[in-house]
C-alpha positions in Angstrom: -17.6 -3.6 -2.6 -14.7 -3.3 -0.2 -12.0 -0.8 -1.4 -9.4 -3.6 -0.9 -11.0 -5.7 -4.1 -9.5 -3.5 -6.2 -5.8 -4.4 -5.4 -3.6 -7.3 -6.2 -2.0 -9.4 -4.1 1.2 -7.4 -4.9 -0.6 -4.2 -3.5 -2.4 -6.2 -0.5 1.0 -6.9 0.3 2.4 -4.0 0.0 -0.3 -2.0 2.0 0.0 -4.5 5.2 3.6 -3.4 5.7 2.5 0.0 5.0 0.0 0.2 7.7 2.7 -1.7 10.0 4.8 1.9 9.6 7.6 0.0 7.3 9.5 2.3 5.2 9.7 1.5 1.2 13.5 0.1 1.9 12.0 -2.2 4.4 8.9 -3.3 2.3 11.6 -4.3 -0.4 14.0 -6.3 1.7 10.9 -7.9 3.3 9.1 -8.8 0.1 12.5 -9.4 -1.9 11.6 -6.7 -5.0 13.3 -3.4 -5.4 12.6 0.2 -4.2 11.5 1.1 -7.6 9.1 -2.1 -7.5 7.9 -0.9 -4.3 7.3 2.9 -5.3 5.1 1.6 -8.7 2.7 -0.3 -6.2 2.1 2.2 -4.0 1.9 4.7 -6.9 -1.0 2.1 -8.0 -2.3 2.1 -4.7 -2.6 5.9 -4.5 -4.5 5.9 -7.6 -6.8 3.3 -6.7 -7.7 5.3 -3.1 -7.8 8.8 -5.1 -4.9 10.2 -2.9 -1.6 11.6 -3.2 0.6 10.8 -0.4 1.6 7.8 1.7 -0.1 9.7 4.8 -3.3 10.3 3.0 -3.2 6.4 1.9 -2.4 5.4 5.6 -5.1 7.8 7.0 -7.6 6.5 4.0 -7.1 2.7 4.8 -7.2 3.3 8.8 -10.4 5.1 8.6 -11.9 2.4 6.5 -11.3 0.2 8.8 -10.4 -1.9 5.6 -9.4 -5.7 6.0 -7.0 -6.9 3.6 
């Protein structure tokens, strides 16, 4: 089971920006939800990877070679 199974479309969404090198105020304006919005899906995301930083998430997803 692929990693990316595990996340909703909210987080797919989310994680495709993130791996593009968008910032969380980007990922907001471009998804029209808040910062805070933002921050609780990738909070969700971390969790779901077992890591604890936005690098660690990035570094997790690209070494996975993960399709989302």
């Amino acid at each position: 089971m692929k990693i990316s199974n595990q996340f909703t479309e909210r987080e797919k969404g989310i994680v495709k920006l993130l791996l593009q090198g968008k910032s969380n105020k980007q990922i907001a304006l471009l998804l029209n939800i808040s910062q805070s919005t933002v921050e609780f899906h990738l909070k969700n995301v971390y969790i779901k990877l077992d890591v604890n930083s936005r690098t660690e998430a990035v570094l997790q997803l690209s070494e996975d070679n993960l399709t989302i």
